[in-house]
FIVEX-415493 format. One record per residue (C-alpha): residue in three letters; x, y, z. Coordinates in steps of 0.2 Angstrom, whole numbers, plus 5000, padded with zeros to 4 digits. Layout:
<pts>
ALAXYZ ...
</pts>
This chain:
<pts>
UNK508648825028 UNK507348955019 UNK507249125025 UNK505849235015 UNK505749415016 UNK504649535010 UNK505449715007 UNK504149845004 UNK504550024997 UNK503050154998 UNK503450304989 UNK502050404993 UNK502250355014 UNK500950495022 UNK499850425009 UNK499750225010 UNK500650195027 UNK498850185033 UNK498150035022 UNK499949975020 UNK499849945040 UNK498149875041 UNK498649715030 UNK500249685037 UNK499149705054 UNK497949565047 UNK499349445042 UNK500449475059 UNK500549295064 UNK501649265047 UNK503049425052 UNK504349355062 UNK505249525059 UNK505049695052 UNK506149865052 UNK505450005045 UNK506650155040 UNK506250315033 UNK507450475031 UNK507150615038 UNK506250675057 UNK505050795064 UNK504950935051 UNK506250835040 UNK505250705037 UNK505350605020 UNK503650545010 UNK504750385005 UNK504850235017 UNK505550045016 UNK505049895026 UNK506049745028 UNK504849605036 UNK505449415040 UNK503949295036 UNK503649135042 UNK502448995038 UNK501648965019 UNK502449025007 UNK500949034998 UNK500349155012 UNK501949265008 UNK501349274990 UNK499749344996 UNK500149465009 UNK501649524991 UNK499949534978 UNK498749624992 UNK500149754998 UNK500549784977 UNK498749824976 UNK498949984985 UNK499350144976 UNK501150204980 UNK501750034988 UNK503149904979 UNK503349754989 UNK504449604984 UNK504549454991 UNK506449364991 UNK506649174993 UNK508149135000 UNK508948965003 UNK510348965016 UNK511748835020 UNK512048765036 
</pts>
């Protein structure tokens, strides 16, 4: 079985959680599952974040939605193939 997940790491997350969100918005129907975590609340509130997302579907699709969320200033995203054993 494959399992692909993207995790993506924003370091500047006030500043690119806005365009980060409207193209994992436009490719929804390939994210099975997605966490986001980031430290801190309310006045504490970090400017870092990381999101793990599940992806189904095309891989080439996966390699897309990796290259059009690298495009954006602040964001890493990496896309991990992984073959699992039954």
């Amino acid at each position: 079985m494959k399992r692909n997940v993207l995790l993506i790491f924003m370091s500047t997350r006030k500043e690119t959680a806005e365009m980060a969100q409207k193209i994992l918005t436009a490719w929804g129907c390939f994210i099975k599952t997605r966490l986001g975590i980031h430290d801190g609340v309310l006045e504490n509130c970090t400017d870092t974040g990381l999101v793990f997302i599940e992806l189904v579907g095309e891989e080439e699709k996966h390699e897309e939605l990796e290259r059009k969320l690298n495009l954006v200033k602040g964001v890493d995203a990496r896309l991990v193939k992984m073959e699992i054993q039954d």
